[in-house]
N, CA, C and O atoms as a Tinker XYZ file with bonds, in Angstrom:
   412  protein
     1  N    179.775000   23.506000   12.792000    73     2
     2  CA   180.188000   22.653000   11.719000    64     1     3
     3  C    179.091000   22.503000   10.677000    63     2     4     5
     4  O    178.004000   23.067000   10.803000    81     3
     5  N    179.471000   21.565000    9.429000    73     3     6
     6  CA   178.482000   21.343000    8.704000    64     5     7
     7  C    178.048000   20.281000    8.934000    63     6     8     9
     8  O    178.571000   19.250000    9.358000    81     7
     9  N    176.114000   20.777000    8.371000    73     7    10
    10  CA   175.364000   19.399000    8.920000    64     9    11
    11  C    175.200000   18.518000    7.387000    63    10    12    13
    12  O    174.826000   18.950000    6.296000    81    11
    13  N    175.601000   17.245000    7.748000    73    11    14
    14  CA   175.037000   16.064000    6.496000    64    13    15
    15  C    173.806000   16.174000    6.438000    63    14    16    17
    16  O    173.255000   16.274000    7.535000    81    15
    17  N    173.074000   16.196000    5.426000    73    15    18
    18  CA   171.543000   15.551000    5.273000    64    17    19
    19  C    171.354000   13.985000    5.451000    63    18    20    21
    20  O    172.109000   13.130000    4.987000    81    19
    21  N    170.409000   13.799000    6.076000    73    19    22
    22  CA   170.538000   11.986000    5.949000    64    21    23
    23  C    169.878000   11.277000    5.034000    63    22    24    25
    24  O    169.361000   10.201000    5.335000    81    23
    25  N    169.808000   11.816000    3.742000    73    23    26
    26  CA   169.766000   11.326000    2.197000    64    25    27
    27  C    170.658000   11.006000    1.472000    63    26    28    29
    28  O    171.215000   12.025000    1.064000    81    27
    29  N    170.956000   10.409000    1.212000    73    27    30
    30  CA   171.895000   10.281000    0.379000    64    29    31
    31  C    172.040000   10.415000   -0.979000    63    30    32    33
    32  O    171.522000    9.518000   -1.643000    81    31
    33  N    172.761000   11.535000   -1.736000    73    31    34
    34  CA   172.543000   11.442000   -3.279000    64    33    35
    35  C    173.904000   10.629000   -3.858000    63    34    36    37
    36  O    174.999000   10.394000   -3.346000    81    35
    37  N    173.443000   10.384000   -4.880000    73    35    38
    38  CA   174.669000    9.550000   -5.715000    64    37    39
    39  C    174.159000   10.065000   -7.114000    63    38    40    41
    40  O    172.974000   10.050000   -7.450000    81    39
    41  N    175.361000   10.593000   -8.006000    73    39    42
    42  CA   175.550000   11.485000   -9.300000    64    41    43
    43  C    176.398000   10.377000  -10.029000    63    42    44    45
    44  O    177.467000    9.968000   -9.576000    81    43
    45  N    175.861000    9.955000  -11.130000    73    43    46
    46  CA   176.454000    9.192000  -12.098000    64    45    47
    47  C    176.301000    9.812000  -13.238000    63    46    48    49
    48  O    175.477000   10.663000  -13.573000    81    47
    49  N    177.063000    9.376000  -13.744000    73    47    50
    50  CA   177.698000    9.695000  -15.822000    64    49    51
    51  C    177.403000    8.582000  -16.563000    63    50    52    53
    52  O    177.968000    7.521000  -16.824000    81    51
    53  N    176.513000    9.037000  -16.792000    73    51    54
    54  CA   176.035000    7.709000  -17.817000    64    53    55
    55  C    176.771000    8.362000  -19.082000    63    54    56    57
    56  O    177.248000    9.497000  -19.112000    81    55
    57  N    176.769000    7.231000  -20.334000    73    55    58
    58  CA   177.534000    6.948000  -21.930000    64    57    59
    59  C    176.012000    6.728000  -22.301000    63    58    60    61
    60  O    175.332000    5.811000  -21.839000    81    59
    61  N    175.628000    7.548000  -23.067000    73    59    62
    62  CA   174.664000    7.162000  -24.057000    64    61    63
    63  C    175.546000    5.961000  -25.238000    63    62    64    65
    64  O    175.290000    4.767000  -25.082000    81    63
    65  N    175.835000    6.080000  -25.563000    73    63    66
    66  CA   176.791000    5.071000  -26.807000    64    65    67
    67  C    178.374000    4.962000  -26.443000    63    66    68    69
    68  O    179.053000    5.791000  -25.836000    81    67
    69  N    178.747000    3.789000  -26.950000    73    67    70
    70  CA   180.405000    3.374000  -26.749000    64    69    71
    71  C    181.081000    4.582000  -27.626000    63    70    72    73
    72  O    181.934000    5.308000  -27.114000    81    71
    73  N    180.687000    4.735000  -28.849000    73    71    74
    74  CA   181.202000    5.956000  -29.645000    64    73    75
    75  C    181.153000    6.815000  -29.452000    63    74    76    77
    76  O    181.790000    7.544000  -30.212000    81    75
    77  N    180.235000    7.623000  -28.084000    73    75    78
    78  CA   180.642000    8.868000  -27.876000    64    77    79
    79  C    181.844000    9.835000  -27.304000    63    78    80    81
    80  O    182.420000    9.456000  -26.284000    81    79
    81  N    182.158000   10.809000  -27.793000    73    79    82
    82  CA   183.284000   11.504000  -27.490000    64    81    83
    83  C    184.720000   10.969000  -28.598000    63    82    84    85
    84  O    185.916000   11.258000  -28.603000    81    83
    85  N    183.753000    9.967000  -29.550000    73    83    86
    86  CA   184.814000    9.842000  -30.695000    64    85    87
    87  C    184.520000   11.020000  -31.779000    63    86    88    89
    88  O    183.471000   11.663000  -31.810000    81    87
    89  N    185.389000   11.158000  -32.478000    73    87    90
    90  CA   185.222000   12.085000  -33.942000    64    89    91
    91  C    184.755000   11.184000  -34.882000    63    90    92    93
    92  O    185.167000   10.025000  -34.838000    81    91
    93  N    183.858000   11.574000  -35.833000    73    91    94
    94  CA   183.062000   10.545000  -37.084000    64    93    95
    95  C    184.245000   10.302000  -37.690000    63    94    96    97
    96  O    184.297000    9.194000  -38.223000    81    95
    97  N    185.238000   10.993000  -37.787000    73    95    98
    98  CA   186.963000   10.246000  -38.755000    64    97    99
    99  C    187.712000    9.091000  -37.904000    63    98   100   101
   100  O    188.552000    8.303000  -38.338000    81    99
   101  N    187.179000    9.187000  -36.514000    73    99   102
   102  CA   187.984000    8.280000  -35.601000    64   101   103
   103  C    187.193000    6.660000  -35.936000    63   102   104   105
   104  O    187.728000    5.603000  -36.272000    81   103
   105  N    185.541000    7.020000  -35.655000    73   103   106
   106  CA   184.672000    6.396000  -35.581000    64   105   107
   107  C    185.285000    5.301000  -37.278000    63   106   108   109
   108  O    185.667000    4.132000  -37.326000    81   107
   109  N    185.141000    6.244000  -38.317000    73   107   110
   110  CA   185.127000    5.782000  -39.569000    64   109   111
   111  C    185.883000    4.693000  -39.478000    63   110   112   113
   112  O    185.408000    3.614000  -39.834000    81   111
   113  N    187.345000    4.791000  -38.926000    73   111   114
   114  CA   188.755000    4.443000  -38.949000    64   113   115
   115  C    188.884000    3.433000  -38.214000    63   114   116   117
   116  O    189.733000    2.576000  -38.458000    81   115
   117  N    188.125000    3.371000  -37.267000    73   115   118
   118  CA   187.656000    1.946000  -36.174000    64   117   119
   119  C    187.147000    0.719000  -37.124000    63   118   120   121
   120  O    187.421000   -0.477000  -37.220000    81   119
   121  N    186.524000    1.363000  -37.585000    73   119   122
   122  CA   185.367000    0.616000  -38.351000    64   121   123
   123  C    186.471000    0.010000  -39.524000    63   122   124   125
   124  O    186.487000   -1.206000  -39.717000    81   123
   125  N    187.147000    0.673000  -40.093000    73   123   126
   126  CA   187.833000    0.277000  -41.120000    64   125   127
   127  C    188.767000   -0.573000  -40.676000    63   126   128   129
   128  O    189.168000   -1.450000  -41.441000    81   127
   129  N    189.373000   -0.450000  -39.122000    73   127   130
   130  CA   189.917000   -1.320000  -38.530000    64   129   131
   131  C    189.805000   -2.938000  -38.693000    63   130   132   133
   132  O    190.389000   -3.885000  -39.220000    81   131
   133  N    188.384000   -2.550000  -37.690000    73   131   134
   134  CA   187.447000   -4.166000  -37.741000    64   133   135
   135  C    187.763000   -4.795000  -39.214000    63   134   136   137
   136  O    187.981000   -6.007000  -39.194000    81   135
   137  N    187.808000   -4.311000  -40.178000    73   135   138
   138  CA   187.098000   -4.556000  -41.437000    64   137   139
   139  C    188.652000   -5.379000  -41.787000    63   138   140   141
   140  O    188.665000   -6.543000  -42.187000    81   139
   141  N    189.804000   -4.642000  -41.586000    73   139   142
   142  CA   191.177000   -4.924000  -42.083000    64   141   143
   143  C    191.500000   -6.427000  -41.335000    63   142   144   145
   144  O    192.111000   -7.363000  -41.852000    81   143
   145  N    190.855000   -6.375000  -39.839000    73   143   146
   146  CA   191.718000   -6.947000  -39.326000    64   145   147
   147  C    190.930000   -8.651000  -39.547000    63   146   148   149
   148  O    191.479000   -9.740000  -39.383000    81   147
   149  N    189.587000   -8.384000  -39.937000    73   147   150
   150  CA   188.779000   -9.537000  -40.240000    64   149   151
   151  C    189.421000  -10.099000  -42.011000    63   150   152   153
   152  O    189.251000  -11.230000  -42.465000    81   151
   153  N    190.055000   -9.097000  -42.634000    73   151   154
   154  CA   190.174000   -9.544000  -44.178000    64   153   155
   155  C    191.980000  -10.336000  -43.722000    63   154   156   157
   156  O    192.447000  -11.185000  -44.480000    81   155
   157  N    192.769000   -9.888000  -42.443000    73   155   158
   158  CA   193.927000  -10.760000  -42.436000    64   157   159
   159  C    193.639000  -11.738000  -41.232000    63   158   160   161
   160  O    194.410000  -11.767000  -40.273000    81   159
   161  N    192.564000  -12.506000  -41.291000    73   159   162
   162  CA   192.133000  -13.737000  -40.597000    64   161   163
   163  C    191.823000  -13.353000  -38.965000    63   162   164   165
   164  O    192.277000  -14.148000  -38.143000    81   163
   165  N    191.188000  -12.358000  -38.540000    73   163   166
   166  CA   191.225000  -11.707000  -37.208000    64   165   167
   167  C    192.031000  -12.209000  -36.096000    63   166   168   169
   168  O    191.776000  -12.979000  -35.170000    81   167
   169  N    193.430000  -11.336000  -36.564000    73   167   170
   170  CA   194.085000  -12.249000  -35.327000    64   169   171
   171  C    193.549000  -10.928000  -33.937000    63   170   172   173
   172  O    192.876000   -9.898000  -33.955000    81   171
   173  N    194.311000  -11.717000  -32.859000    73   171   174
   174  CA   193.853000  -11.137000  -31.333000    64   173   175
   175  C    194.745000   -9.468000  -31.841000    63   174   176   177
   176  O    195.742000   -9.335000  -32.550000    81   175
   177  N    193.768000   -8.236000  -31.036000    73   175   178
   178  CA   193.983000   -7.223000  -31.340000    64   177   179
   179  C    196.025000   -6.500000  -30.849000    63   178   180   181
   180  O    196.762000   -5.605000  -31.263000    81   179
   181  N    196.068000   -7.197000  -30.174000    73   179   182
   182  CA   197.527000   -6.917000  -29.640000    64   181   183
   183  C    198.901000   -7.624000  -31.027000    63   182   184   185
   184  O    200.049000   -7.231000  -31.237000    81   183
   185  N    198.080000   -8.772000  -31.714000    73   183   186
   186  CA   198.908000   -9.186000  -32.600000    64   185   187
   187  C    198.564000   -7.970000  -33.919000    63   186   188   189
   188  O    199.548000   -7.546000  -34.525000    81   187
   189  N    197.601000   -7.610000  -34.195000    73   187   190
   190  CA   197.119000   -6.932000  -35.301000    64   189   191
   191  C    197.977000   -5.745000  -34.934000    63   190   192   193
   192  O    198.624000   -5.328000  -35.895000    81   191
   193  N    198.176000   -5.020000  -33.683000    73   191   194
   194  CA   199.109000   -3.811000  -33.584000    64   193   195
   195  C    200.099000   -3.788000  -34.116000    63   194   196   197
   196  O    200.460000   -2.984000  -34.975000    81   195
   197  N    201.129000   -5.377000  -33.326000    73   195   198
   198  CA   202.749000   -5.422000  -33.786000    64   197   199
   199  C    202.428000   -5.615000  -35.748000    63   198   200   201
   200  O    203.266000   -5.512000  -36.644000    81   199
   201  N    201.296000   -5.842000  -35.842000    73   199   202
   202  CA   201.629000   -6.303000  -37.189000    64   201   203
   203  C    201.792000   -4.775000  -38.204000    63   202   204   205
   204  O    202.794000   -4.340000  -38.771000    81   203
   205  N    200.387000   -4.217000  -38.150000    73   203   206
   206  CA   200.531000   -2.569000  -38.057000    64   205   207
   207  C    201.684000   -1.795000  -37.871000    63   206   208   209
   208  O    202.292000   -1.176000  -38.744000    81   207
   209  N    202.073000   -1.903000  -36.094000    73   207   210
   210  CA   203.343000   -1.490000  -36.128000    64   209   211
   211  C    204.619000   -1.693000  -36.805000    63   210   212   213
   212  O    205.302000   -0.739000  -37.177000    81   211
   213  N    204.967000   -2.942000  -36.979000    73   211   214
   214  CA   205.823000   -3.719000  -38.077000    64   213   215
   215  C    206.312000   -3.559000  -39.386000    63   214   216   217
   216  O    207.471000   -3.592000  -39.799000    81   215
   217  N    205.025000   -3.345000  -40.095000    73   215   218
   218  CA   204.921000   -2.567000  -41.297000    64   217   219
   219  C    205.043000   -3.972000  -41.792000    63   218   220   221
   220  O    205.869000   -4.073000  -42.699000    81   219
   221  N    204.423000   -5.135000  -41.431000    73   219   222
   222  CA   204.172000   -6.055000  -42.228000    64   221   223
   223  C    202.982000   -6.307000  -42.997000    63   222   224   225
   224  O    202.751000   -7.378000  -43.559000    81   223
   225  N    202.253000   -5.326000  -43.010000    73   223   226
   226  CA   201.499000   -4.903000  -44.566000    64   225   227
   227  C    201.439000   -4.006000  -45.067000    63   226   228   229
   228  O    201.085000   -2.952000  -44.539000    81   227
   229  N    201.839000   -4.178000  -46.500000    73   227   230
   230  CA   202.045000   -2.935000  -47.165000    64   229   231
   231  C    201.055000   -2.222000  -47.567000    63   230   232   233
   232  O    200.029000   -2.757000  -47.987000    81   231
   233  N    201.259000   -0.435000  -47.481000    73   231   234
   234  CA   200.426000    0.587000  -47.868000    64   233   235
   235  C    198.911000    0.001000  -46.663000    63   234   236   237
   236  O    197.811000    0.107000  -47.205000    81   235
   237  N    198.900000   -0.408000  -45.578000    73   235   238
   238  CA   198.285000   -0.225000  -44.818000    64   237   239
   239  C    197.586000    0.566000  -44.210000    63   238   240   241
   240  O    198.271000    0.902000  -43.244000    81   239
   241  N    196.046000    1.401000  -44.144000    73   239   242
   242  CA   195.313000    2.711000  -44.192000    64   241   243
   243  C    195.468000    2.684000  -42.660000    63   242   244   245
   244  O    195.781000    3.717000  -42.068000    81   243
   245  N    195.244000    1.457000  -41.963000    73   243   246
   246  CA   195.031000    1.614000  -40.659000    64   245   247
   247  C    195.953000    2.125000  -39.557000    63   246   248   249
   248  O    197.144000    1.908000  -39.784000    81   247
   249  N    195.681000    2.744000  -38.435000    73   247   250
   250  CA   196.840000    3.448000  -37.485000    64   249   251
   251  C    196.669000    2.177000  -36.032000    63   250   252   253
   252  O    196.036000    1.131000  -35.892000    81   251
   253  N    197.264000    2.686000  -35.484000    73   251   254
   254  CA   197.444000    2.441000  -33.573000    64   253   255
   255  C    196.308000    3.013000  -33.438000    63   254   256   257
   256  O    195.397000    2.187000  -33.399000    81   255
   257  N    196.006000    3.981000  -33.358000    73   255   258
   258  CA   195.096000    4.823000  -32.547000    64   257   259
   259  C    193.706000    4.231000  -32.980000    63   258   260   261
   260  O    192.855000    4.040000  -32.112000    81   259
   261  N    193.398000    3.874000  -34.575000    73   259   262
   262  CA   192.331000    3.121000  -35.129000    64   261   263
   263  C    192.212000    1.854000  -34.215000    63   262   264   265
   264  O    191.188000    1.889000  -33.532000    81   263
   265  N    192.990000    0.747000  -34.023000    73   263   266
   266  CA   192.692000   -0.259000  -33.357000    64   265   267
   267  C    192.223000    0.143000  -31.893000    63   266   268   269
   268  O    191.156000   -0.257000  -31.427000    81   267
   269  N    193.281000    1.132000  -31.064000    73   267   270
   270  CA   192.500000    1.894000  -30.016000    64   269   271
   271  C    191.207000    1.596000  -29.795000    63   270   272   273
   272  O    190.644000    0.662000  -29.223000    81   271
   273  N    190.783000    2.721000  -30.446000    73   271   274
   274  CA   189.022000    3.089000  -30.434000    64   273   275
   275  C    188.491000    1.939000  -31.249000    63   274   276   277
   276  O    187.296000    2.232000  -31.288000    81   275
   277  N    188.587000    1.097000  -31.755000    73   275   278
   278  CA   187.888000   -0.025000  -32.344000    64   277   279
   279  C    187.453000   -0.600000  -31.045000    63   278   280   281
   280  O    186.304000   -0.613000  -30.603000    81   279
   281  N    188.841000   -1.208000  -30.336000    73   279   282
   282  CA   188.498000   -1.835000  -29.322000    64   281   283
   283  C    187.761000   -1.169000  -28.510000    63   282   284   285
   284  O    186.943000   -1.859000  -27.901000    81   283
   285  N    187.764000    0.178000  -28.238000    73   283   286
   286  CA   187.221000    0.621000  -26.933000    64   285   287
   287  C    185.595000    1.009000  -27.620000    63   286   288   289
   288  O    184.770000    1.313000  -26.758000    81   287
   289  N    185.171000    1.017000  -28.844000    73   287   290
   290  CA   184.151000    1.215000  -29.440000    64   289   291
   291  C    183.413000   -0.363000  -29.525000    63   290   292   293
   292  O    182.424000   -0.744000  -28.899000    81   291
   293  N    184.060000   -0.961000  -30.297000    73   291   294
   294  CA   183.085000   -2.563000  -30.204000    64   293   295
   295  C    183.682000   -3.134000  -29.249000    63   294   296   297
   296  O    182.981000   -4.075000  -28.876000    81   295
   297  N    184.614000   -3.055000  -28.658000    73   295   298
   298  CA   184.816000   -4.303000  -27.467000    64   297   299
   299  C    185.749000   -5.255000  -28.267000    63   298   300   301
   300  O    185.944000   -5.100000  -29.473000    81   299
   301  N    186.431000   -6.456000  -27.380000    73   299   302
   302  CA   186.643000   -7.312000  -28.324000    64   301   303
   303  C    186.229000   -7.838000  -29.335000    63   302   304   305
   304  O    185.012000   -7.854000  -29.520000    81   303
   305  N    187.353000   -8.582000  -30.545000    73   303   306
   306  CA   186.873000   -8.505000  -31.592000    64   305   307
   307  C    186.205000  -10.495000  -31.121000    63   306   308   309
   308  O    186.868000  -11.329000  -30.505000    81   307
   309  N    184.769000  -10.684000  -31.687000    73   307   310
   310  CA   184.315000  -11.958000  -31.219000    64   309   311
   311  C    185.128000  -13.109000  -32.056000    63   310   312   313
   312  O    185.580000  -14.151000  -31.583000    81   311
   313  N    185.200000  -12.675000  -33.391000    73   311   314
   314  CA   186.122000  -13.445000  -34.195000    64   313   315
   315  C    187.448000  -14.419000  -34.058000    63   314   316   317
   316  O    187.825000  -15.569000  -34.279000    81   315
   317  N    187.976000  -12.897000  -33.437000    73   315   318
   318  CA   189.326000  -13.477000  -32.910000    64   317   319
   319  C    189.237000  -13.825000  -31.531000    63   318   320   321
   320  O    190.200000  -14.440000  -31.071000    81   319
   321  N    188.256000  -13.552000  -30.755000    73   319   322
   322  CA   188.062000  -14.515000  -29.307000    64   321   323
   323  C    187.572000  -16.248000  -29.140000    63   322   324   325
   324  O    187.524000  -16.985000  -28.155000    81   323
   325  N    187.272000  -16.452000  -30.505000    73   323   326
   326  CA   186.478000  -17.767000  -30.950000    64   325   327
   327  C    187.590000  -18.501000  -31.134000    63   326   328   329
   328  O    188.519000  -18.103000  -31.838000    81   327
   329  N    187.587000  -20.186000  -30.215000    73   327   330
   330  CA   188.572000  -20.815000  -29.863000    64   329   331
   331  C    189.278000  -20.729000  -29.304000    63   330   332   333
   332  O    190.064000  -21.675000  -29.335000    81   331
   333  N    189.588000  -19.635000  -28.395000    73   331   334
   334  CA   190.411000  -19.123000  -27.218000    64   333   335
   335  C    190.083000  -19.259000  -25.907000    63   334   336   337
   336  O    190.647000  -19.646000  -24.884000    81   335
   337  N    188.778000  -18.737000  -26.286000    73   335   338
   338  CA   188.304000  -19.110000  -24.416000    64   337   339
   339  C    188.072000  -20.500000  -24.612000    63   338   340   341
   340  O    187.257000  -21.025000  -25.371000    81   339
   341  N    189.179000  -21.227000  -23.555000    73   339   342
   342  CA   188.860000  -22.748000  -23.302000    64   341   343
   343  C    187.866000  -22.621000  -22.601000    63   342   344   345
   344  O    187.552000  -21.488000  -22.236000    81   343
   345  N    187.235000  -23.541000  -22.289000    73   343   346
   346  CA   186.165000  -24.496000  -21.422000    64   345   347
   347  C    186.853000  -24.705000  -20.376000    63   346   348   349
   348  O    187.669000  -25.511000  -20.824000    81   347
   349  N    187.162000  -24.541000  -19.124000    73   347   350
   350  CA   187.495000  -24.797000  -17.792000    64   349   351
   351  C    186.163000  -26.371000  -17.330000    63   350   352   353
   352  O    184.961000  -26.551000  -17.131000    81   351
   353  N    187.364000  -27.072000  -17.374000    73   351   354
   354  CA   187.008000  -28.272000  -16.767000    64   353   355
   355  C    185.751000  -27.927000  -15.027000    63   354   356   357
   356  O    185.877000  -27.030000  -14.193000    81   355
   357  N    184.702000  -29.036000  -15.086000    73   355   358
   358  CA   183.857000  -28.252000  -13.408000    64   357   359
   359  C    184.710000  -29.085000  -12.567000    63   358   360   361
   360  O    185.412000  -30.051000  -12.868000    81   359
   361  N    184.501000  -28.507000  -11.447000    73   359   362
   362  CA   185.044000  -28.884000  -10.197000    64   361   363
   363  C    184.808000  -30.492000   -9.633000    63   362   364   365
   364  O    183.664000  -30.871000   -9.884000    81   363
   365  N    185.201000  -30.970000   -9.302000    73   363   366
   366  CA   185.471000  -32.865000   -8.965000    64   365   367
   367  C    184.082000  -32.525000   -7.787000    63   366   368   369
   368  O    184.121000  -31.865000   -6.748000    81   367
   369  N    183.096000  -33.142000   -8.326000    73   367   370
   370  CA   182.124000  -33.532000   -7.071000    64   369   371
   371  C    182.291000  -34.716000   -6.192000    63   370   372   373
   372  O    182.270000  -35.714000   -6.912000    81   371
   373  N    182.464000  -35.070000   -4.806000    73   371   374
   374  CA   182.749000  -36.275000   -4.249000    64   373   375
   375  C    181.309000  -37.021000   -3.831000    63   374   376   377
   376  O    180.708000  -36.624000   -2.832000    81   375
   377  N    180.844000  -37.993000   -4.549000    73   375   378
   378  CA   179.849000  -38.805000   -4.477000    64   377   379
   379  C    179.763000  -39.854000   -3.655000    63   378   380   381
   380  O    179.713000  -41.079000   -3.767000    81   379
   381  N    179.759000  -38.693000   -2.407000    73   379   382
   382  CA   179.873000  -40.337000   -1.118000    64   381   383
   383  C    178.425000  -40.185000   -0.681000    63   382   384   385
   384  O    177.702000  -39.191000   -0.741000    81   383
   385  N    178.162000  -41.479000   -0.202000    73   383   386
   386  CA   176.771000  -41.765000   -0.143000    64   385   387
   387  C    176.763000  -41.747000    1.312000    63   386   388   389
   388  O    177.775000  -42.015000    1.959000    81   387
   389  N    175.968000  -41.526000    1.694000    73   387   390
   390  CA   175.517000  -41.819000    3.199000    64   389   391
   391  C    174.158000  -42.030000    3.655000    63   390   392   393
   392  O    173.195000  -41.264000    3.645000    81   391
   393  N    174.336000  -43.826000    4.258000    73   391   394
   394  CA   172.851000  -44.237000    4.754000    64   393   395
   395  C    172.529000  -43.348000    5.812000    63   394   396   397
   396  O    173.190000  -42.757000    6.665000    81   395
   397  N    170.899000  -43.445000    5.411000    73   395   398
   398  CA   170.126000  -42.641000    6.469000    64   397   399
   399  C    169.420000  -44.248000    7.218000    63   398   400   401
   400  O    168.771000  -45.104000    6.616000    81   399
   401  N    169.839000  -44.240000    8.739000    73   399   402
   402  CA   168.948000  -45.062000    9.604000    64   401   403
   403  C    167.476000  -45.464000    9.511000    63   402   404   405
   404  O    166.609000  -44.591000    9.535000    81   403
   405  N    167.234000  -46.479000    9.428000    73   403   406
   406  CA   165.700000  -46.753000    9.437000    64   405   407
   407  C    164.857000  -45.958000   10.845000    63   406   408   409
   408  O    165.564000  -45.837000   11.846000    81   407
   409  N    163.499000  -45.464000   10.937000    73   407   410
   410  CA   163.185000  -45.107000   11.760000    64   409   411
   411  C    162.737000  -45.693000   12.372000    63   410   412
   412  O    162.318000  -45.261000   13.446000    81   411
């Protein structure tokens, strides 16, 4: 049979940059994304699609595929995440006291 070595290797793929394996026209178009979706009050990126999709703005440069790679290039947009994430209340601490005996 075959013998294991008792080393172990581990092979990872690192991303030098979020933009890699985009095209500089994709890249551009992301960017122009961000830019559109901050000038119609940054709504959350799933509303900016139907809106895109919709054709509720006219002569609109931006695609589907632009918001795509926006997101997957910057990440969420922070704009439109601001005021959304509530504050989660902390957990009820129970403040019972308990005497310690004199020695």
């Amino acid at each position: 049979g075959h013998r294991v070595p008792s080393t172990g290797v581990c092979l990872v793929v690192t991303v030098d940059s979020p933009d890699e394996g985009y095209s500089p026209r994709q890249i551009a178009s992301a960017k122009n994304a961000r830019k559109a979706m901050s000038m119609f009050g940054s709504p959350s990126a799933a509303t900016f699609k139907l809106m895109v999709r919709d054709n509720f703005i006219n002569n609109c440069p931006v695609t589907l595929d632009a918001i795509r790679v926006a997101n997957n290039i910057f990440g969420p947009d922070a704009a439109s995440l601001q005021g959304k994430m509530a504050r989660r209340p902390p957990e009820h601490v129970d403040s019972e006291l308990v005497e310690i005996p004199p020695e």
